[in-house]
Each structure stands twice: as C-alpha cells, then as structure tokens.
C-alpha positions in Angstrom: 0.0 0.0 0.0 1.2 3.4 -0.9 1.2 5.9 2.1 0.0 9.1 3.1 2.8 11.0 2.3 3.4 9.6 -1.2 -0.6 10.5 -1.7 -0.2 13.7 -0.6 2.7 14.4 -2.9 0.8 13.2 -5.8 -2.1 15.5 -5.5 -0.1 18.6 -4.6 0.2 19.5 -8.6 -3.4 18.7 -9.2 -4.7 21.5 -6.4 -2.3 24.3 -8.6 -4.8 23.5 -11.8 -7.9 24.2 -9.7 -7.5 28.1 -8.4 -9.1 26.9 -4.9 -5.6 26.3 -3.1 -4.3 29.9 -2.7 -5.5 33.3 -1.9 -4.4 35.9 0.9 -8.0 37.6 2.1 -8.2 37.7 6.0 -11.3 37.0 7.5 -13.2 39.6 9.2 -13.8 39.5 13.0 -12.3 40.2 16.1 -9.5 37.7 18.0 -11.0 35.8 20.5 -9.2 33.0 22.8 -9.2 30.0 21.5 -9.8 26.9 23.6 -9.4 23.3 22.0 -11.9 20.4 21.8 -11.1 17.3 20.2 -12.3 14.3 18.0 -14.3 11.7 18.9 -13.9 8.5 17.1 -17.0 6.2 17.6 -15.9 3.4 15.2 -15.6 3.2 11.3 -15.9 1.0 9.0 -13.0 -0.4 7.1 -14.4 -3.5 5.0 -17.3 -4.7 4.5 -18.1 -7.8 7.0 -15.2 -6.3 9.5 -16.2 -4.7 12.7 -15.8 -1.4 13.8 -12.8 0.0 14.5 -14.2 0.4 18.1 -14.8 -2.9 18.7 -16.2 -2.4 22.5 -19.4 0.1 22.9 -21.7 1.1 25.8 -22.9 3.8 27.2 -21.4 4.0 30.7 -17.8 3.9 28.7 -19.4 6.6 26.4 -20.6 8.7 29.4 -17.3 8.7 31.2 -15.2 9.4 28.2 -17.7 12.6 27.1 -17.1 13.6 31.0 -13.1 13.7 31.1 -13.7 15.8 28.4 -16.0 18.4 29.2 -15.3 18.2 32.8 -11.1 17.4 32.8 -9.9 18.8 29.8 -12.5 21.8 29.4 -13.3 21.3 26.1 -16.1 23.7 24.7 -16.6 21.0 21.2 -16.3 17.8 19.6 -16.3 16.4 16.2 -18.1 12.6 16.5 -17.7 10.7 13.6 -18.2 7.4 12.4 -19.8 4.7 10.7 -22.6 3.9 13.0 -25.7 6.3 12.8 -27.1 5.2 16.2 -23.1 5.9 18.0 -22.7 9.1 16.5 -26.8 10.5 17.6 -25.4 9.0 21.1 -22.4 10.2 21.2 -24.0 13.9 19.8 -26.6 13.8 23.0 -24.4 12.9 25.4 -21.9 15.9 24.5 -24.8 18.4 24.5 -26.1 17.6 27.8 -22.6 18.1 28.7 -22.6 21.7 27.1 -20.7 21.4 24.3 -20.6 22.0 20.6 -20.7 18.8 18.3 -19.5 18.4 14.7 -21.6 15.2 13.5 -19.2 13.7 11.0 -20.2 10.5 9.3 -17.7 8.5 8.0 -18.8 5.3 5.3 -15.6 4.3 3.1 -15.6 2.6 -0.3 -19.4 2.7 -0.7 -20.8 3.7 -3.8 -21.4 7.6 -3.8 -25.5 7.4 -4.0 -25.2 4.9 -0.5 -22.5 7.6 0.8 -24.9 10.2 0.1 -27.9 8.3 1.4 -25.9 7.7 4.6 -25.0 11.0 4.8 -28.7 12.3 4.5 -29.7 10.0 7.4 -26.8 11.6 9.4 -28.0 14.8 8.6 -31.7 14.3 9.4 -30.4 12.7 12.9 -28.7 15.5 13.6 -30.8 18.2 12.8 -33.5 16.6 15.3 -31.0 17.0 18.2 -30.0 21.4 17.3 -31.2 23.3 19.2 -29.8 26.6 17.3 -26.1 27.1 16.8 -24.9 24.0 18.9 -24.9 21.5 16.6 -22.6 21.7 13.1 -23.0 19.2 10.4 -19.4 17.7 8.7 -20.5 16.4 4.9 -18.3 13.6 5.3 -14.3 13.2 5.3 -11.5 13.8 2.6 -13.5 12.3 0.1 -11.1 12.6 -2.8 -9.9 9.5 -0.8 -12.3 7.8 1.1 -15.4 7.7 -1.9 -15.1 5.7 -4.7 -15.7 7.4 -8.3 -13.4 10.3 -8.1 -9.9 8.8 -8.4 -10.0 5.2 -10.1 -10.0 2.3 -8.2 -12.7 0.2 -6.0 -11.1 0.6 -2.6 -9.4 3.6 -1.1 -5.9 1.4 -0.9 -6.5 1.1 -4.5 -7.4 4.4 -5.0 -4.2 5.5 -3.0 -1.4 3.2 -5.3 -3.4 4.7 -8.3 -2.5 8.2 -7.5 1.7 7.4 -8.5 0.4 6.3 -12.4 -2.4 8.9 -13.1 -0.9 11.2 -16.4 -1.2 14.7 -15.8 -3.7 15.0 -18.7 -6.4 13.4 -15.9 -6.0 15.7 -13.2 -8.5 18.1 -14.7 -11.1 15.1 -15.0 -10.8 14.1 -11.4 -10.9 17.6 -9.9 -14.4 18.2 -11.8 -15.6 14.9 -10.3 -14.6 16.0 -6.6 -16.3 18.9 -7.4 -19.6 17.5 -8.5 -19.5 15.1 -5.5 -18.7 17.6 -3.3 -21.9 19.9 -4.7 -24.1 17.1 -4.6 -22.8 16.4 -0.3 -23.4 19.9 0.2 -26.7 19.5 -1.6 -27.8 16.4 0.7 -26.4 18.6 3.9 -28.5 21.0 3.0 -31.7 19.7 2.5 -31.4 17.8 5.4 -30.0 19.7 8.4 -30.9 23.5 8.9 -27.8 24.5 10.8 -24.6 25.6 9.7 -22.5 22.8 7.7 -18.9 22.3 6.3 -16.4 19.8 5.1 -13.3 18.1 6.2 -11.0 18.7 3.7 -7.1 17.6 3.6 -5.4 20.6 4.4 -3.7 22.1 1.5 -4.3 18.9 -0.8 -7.9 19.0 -1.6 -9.7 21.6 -3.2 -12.8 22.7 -1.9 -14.9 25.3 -3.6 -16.0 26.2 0.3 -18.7 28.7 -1.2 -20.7 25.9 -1.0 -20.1 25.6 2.8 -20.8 27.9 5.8 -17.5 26.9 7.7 -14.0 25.9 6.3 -13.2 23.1 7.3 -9.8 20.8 7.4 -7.6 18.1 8.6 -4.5 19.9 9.5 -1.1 17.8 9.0 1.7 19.9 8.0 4.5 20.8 9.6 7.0 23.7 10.0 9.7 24.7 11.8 8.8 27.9 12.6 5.1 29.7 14.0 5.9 32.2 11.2 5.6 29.3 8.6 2.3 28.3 10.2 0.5 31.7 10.1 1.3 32.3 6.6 0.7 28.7 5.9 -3.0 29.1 7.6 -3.6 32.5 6.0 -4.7 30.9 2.4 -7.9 29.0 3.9 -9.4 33.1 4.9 -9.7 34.2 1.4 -13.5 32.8 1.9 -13.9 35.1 4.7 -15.7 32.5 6.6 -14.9 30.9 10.0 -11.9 28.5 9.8 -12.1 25.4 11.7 -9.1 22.6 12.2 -11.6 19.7 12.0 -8.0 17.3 13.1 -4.7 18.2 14.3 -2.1 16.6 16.3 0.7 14.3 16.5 1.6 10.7 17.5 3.9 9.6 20.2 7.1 8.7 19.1 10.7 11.2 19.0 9.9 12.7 15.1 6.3 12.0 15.0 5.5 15.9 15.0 7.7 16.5 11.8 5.9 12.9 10.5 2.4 14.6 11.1 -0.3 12.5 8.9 2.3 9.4 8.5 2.7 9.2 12.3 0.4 6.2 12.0 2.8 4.0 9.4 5.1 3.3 12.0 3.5 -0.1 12.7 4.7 -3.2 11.0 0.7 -4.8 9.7 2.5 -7.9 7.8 3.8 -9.5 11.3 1.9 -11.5 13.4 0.6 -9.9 15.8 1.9 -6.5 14.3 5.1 -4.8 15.5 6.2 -1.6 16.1 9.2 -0.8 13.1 12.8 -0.7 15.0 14.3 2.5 15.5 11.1 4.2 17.1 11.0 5.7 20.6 8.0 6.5 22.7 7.9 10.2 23.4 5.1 11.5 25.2 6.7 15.1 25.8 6.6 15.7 21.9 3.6 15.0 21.4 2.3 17.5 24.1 5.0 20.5 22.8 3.7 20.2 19.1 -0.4 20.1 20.4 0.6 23.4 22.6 2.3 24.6 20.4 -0.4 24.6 17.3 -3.1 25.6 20.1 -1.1 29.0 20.1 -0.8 29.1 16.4 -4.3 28.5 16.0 -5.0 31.1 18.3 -3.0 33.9 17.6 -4.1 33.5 13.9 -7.9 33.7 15.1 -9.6 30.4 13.7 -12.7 29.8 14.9 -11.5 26.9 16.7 -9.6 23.6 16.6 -10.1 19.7 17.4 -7.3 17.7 18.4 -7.0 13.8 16.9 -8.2 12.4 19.0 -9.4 11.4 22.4 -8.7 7.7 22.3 -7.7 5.2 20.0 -8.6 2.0 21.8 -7.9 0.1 18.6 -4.0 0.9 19.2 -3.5 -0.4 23.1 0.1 0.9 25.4 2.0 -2.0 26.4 4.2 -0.6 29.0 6.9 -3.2 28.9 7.5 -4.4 25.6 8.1 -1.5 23.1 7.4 -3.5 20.2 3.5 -4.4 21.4 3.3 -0.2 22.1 0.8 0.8 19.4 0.4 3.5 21.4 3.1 4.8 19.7 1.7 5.5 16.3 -1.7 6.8 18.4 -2.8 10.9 18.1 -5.0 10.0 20.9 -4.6 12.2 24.3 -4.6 9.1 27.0 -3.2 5.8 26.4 -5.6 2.8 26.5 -4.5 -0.7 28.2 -6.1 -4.0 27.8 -6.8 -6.6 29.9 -6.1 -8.7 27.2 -3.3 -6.5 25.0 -4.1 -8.0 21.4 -7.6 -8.8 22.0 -9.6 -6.1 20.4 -12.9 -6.8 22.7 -11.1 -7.1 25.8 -12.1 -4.8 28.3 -9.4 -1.8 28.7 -8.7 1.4 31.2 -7.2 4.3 29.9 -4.9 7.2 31.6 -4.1 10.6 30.7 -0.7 11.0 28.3 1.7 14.6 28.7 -0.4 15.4 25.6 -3.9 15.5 27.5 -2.4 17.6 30.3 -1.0 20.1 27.9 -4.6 20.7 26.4 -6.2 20.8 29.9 -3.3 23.2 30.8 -4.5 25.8 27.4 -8.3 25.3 28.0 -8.2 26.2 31.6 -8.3 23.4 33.7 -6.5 21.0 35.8 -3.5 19.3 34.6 -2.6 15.6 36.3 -5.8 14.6 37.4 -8.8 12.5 36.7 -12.3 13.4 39.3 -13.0 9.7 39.1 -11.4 6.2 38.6 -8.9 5.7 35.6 -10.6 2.7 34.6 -13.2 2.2 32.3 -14.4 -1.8 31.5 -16.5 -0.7 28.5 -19.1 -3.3 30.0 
C-alpha cells in the first residue's frame, strides 16, 4: 500500500490547476481565545463484514469518556464521527447535555457515492433533530477525494491510494471536476437535510474545496513547519473565503519525530507480522507529542480560527504495552490518553485508559487541571 505521504505528494500538482488552493483575504472579526476540543472516534468501518474499529461500545464507557472531556480537559466542542448512525446521535446527545458544541461527521468508506450520500442524509436528518440553534454543526463527510469511490480510479481507497503514483497529468482536470460534482451534490444532501450551519473536512492544502458551498471551512491539518511564522502564513490561504476556519483534526503521534511525521505518524507499525510490530528504530515520546499540540493551540490562536479539534481522544484500537516496546501501538496513536487491555491484542477485551503529557497540555491551554482524573482511571467498557 502506498502511504500518506506519497498520496499527498501526488495530489499537490493537481490542487495548482484548480484556483481553490491559494489566496491571501483575512477573514473579518475580532481575535477571540481559542480553547481546543477534540475528536471523537465512535468506530468506522473499514471493510465490508469487518467490525468497527471500536470494537467495545456502551454507554457508561461513552458517558465517562464525554465527561473527562467536558469536565477534565475543558473542552467547549467535539467532532463525532463514524460509521454507526445510532453511536454518532449518542455520542451527539451525550456531549450536548454536557454543554458542548458537536460536529456530526459520518464517515462510510468505499461505498458507492449514492449509499454515501444516502448515509450522509440519514446523518444529517439525525442531527438536525437534536440542534437546538447554533450547537450543533454538520461535517459532509471526510476527505473524500480519498475515502469515496468514483473520483480517483480504483474500488477501494488502498487502491485508490497506489493509483495516484500512475495517473498522467492529462487526468487531473477530469478528477478535480468529479470531486467537485460530488462535493456539490454532499453539500446539496447537507443542506436539505439539516438547517444548521454545515462544512467539510477537507485535507489541508491537498484538496480543493470550492467552500462557497459551505458555511465553515473546514480541514484536517497535517503539515509541519519549523517555525510559527511558517504556520500563520501557511493558515492565511484557507481566509480568502472570509468564513470561519475550523481545524476539523490536528495533532501528532507519540514517538521522537512524530510531529515532523504529522499525517504518516500512524505508518510506523509493521501490519505484515503477526501480531503487528512496532518498526525498530522508534521511541515513545510523550513530551513531543504535548510541545507540538501546545504549540499549534497558540498558532491557532493567535491566527484567530474559529476553533480547533485535536485527533483524537482515544484510540482503543492501538492499546500501550508498557513493557514491551514493540507491542506499544500506542506509539503510532494521536489519541490524548493511552488505553491498556486486559487482554493487549484482544480487540474486545475490556481496557482502562490514563491521561498522556499530551492530555495535560490541552487541559493546561483550555483552563483546567493538569494531572488529574475526578473519578477512577478505569473504564471496562461493559
């Protein structure tokens, strides 16, 4: 399978043909303080007859999660996405009574577009029942230049991905009209569905978005720079819309170089070994991981997005082991606490989770305490 990185490099000359990649406009309004939520991940589907990629659900683990982080880590939002319909109208419920902002983002891969649309509609009616105003935001589904078959040739998005190398130059026009055509057609569904305000989550920099067509601009932001300057001007081309700019996913895994690895963070675990190992040569590194979140939270806010969601809370699917580095999936996780099995390669086994230097640095920039939990650390999902 080709990765990220070599996808993203093979799409960066298509977005120059398009006219929607640049522009310098600033966005009117006033600078506000930003405080960060993050996303929630209630379990996507891969493949067709595969589970979710939460394998364990219930709604005490749901409650207690959604709690830690209005109540621990102050945030004032979520995105939930997923597969599931029922999760994500649970997972949207519990967040409001909790007083935050939710960004319903359904997520259905390699489906043919009228069942991703259909799926999306049923999202959208779902969540337009539980607004009340401004606090719920609908997401018209995720990157899907990638994820959505019929754009780029091929039937599955690994396909779709090891395409991307062999597409002539000559195509790139033909493929950019069919993102945008799927892309009106999302909107379309959004809006006839749910009243509230809607956007996209769009790979940062690599996907063009005609976001006229949206009410908020929305990304998945990746890059990285060695320099805040780099960032600002770097975030300055998704304002020529003059619409509110919202980091749908940022973060970083938890390894020594995952910050400068950003969106590849994840491809640091060996799939063809049985059970899967973590490559040689990587280091866990919780302390990065929390400098480069604190570090984007003050980018983010001194350039005056509207807000920003860090990926993600917890990734249950990629479990600590905290004495045999090559079982740490952990590792090659965004997620702010670390999850640990009862059963460490069991995906059904029961787990508890505990807070990472990353989760403390977010509680530190919204506001509220660092180094604790107001309950137990452990969470059985039963």
């Amino acid at each position: 399978m080709i990765s990220r990185k070599t996808f993203l490099k093979s799409v960066a000359g298509a977005v120059a043909l398009t006219g929607l990649g640049g522009g310098m406009a600033e966005a009117a309004g006033s600078p506000r303080r930003l405080r960060g939520g993050v996303a929630y991940d209630t379990g996507v589907l891969h493949a067709a007859g595969e589970p979710l990629s939460r394998v364990r659900w219930s709604k005490g683990q749901l409650e207690r999660e959604i709690r830690v982080i209005a109540e621990e880590l102050r945030c004032p939002s979520i995105t939930a996405f997923g597969t599931d319909i029922g999760r994500l109208t649970e997972t949207t419920s519990t967040a409001l009574r909790r007083g935050m902002e939710v960004y319903v983002q359904p997520r259905l891969y390699d489906h043919p577009q009228d069942q991703v649309l259909e799926h999306l509609a049923e999202s959208a009616r779902r969540a337009e029942r539980l607004r009340h105003g401004d606090d719920v935001k609908f997401v018209a589904g995720c990157e899907h230049f990638l994820f959505t078959p019929g754009i780029v040739p091929g039937a599955t998005f690994q396909e779709r991905i090891a395409n991307m190398a062999t597409i002539p130059p000559e195509e790139w026009p033909k493929i950019m009209d069919r993102l945008a055509d799927f892309l009106a057609r999302a909107a379309d569904v959004a809006r006839r569905n749910f009243r509230g305000r809607i956007t996209y989550a769009a790979i940062g920099g690599m996907e063009p978005v005609d976001w006229n067509l949206f009410d908020i601009v929305g990304i998945d932001y990746y890059p990285y720079f060695a320099t805040d300057a780099e960032y600002t001007k770097d975030l300055t081309q998704y304002r020529r819309w003059n619409k509110p700019v919202m980091v749908l996913e940022f973060g970083s895994c938890t390894f020594t170089g995952a910050a400068q690895a950003g969106g590849m963070g994840w491809d640091i675990v060996d799939y063809e070994q049985v059970p899967p190992r973590i490559k040689p040569g990587h280091v866990r590194n919780e302390r990065e991981q929390a400098d480069h979140l604190a570090r984007l939270l003050r980018v983010f806010d001194a350039a005056g997005l509207h807000g920003a969601h860090v990926y993600t809370f917890i990734a249950p699917n990629l479990p600590h082991h905290p004495s045999r580095p090559e079982y740490d999936y952990d590792m090659a996780s965004y997620a702010l606490v670390k999850t640990l099995r009862e059963r460490h390669h069991d995906e059904g086994a029961p787990y508890r989770f505990e807070r990472k230097r990353s989760f403390d640095a977010l509680a530190r920039h919204n506001g509220g305490q660092a180094g604790i939990f107001t309950g137990p650390a452990t969470e059985t999902g039963q």
